[in-house]
C-alpha positions as CSV (number, residue, x, y, z in Angstrom):
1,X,31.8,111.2,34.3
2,X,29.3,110.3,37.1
3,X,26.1,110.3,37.7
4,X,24.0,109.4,41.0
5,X,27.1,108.5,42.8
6,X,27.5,105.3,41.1
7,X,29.8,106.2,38.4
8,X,28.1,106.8,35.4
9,X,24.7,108.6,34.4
10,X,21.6,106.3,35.2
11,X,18.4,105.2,32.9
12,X,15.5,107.1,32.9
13,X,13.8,103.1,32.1
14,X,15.6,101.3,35.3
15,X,13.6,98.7,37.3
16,X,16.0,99.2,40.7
17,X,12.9,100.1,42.6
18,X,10.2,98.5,41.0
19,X,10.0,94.8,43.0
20,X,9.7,92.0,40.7
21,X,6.7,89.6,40.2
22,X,5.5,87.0,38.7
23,X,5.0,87.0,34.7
24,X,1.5,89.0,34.3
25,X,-1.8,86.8,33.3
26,X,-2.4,87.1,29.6
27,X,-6.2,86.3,28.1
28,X,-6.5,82.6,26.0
29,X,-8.7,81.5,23.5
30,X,-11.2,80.6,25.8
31,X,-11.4,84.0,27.7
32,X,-9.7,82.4,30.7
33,X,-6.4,84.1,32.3
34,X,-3.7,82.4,32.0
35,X,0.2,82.9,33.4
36,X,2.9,82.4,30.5
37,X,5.8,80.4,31.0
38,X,8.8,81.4,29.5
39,X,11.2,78.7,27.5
40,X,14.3,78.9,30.2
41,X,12.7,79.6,33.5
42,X,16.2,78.9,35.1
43,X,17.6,82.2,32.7
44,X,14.7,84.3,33.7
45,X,15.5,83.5,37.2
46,X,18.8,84.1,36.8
47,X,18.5,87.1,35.5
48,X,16.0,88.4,38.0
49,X,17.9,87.6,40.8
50,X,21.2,89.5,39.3
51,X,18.6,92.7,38.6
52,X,17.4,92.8,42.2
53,X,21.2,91.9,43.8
54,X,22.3,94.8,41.7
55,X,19.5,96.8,42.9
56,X,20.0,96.1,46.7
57,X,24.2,96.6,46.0
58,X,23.6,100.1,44.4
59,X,21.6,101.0,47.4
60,X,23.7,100.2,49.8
61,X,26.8,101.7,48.1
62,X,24.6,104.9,48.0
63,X,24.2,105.4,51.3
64,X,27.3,104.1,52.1
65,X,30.6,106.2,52.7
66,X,32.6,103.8,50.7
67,X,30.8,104.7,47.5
68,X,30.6,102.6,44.4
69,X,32.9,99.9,44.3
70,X,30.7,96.9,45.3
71,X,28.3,98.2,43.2
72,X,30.9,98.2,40.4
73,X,32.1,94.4,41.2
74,X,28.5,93.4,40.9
75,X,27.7,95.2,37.6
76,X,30.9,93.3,36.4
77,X,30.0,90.2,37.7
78,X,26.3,90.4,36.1
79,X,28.1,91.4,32.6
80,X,29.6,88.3,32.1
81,X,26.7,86.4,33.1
82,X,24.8,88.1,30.5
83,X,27.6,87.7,27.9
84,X,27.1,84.1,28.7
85,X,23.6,84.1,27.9
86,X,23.5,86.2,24.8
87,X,26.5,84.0,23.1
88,X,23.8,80.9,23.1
89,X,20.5,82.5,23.0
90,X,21.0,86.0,21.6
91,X,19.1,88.6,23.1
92,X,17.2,87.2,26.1
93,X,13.6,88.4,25.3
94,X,9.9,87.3,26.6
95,X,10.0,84.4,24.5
96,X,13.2,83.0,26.1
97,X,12.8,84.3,29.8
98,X,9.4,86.4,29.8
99,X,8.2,90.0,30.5
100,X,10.0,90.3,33.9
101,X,13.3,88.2,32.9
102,X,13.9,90.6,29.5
103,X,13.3,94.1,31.7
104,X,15.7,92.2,34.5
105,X,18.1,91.9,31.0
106,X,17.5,95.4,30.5
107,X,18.6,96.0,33.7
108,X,21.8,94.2,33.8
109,X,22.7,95.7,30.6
110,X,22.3,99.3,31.8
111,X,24.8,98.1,34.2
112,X,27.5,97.5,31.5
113,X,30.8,99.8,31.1
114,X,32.1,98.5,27.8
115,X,30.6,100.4,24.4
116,X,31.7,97.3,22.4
117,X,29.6,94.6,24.4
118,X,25.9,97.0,24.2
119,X,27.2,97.7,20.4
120,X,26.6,93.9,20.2
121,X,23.8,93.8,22.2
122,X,22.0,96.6,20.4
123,X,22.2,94.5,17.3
124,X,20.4,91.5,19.0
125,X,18.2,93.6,20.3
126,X,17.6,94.9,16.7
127,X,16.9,91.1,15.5
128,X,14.4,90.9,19.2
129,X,12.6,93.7,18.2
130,X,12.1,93.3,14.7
131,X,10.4,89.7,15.6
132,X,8.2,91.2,18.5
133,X,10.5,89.6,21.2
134,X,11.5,92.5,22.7
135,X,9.9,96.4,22.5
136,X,11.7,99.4,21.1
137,X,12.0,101.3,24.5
138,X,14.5,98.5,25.4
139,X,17.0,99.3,22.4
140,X,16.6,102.6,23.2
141,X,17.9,102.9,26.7
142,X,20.7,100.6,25.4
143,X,21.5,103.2,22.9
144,X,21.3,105.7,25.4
145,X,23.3,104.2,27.8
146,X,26.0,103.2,25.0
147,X,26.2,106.6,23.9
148,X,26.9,107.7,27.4
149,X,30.1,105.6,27.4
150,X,31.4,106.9,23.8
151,X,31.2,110.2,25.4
152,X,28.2,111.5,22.4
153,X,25.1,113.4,23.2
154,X,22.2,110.6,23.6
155,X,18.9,110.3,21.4
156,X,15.9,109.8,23.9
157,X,17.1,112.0,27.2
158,X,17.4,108.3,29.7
159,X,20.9,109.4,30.6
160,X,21.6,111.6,33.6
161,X,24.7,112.6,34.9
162,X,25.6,114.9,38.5
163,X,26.0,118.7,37.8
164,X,27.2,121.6,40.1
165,X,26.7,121.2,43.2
166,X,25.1,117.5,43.0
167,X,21.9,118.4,40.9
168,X,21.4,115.9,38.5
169,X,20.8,117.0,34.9
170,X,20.3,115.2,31.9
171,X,23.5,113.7,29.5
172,X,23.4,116.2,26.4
173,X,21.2,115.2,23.8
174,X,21.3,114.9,20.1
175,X,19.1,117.8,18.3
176,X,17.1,118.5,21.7
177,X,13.7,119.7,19.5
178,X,13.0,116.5,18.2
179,X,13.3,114.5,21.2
180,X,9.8,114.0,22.3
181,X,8.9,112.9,18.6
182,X,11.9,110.2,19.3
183,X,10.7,109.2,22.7
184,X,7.1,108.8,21.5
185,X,8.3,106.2,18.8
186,X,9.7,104.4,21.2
187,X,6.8,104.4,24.1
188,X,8.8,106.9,26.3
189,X,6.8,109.7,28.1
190,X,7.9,112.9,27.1
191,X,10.9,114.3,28.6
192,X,9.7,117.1,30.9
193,X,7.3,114.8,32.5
194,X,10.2,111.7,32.9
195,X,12.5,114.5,34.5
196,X,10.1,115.3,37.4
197,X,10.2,111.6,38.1
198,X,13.9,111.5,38.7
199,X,14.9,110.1,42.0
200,X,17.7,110.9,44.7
201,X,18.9,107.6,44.0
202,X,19.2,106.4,40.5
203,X,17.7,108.5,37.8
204,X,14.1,108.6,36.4
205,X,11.7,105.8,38.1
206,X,10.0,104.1,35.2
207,X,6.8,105.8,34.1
208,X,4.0,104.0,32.5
C-alpha cells in the first residue's frame, strides 16, 4: 500500500503544513483574554517539535529521489516517544499539553505503522474524549488511519492512498452513503468538499 509517496495513505486531518503557534487566547471571568498554560509545557513542546521535524522530513523525502526512508526512521522515532508519554499520562490532550500539543499528538500518531499501538491509543482517546480532553475528529482519524493498516475499508473518508497512474484516490470506505452523516458527528466537512482540498504532498489540508 502507499499513498503520497510516503508509504502509506495520508489524513485528510494532518497539520504537516499548518505552522504551529502559540496556544490561542481564551475569554476569563472578567472578559479579559487570557493564554492557557497547559500542565507539562515540556510534553507539549516535545511533541510539537516531533510534529514539525516530521513535517520538514516528509517534505524533504518527497521531493527527494531517495524516497521515504528518513521519513520512516522519523515516524519510528516519534512512536516511541509517544508510547513513552501515553504509558504515564494516557492520552496527551489539552489539559496535559494544550490545543497545539494534542493536534501535534494527533500528528505523531497518524505517523504510526503498528494497528496494535492506535488500537490502544483509540481507547485513551475514548477516555479523552468522553471527559472533553480531546474532540471526536481526533479518534476518528485514528480510526481511520488504524483501519488503513488492518487492510478494512475506513469510516470517515481521511485515508488516501496513490491510484493508476499516481492520482490519489480515497482508501475504500465502509457503507459510502452514510459517510457525510459520520463525518458530521465528528466535525469533519463533508467529503466532496475535503477531497478538493487534497494536496500534491500529503493528503487533504485541514479544513475548518
Amino acid at each position: 500500500m502507499s499513498g503520497c509517496g510516503c508509504g502509506y495513505p495520508e489524513s485528510a486531518w494532518t497539520w504537516w503544513d499548518q505552522p504551529y503557534r502559540a496556544e490561542d487566547p481564551v475569554p476569563c471571568g472578567d472578559g479579559a483574554l487570557v493564554v492557557p498554560v497547559p500542565a507539562r509545557p515540556d510534553l507539549a513542546a516535545d511533541l510539537i517539535g516531533r510534529a514539525q521535524a516530521a513535517r520538514e522530513r516528509r517534505r524533504a523525502d518527497f521531493l527527494s529521489r531517495y524516497g521515504q526512508s528518513a521519513h520512516v526512521l522519523v515516524n519510528e522515532a516519534n512512536a516511541l516517544a509517544l508510547r513513552r508519554i501515553v504509558s504515564v499520562h494516557g492520552w496527551p490532550g489539552s489539559r496535559l499539553v494544550g490545543v497545539r500539543g494534542a493536534e501535534a499528538a494527533l500528528s505523531v500518531a497518524l505517523g504510526v505503522d503498528r494497528s496494535f499501538f492506535l488500537r490502544t491509543l483509540l481507547r485513551m482517546l475514548d477516555t479523552a474524549v468522553a471527559s472533553g480532553d480531546a474532540p471526536r475528529v481526533h479518534q476518528a482519524l485514528v480510526y481511520d488511519r488504524m483501519c488503513v493498516l488492518e487492510g478494512r475499508p475506513q469510516r470517515y473518508g481521511t485515508q488516501f492512498r496513490s491510484g493508476r497512474g499516481g492520482v490519489r484516490e480515497v482508501w475504500p470506505v465502509a457503507e459510502p452513503e452514510l459517510l457525510d452523516i459520520r463525518r458530521a458527528d465528528v466535525g469533519l466537512p463533508p467529503a466532496a468538499r475535503a477531497r478538493g482540498a487534497v494536496g500534491p504532498e500529503c493528503g487533504e489540508r485541514a479544513l475548518a
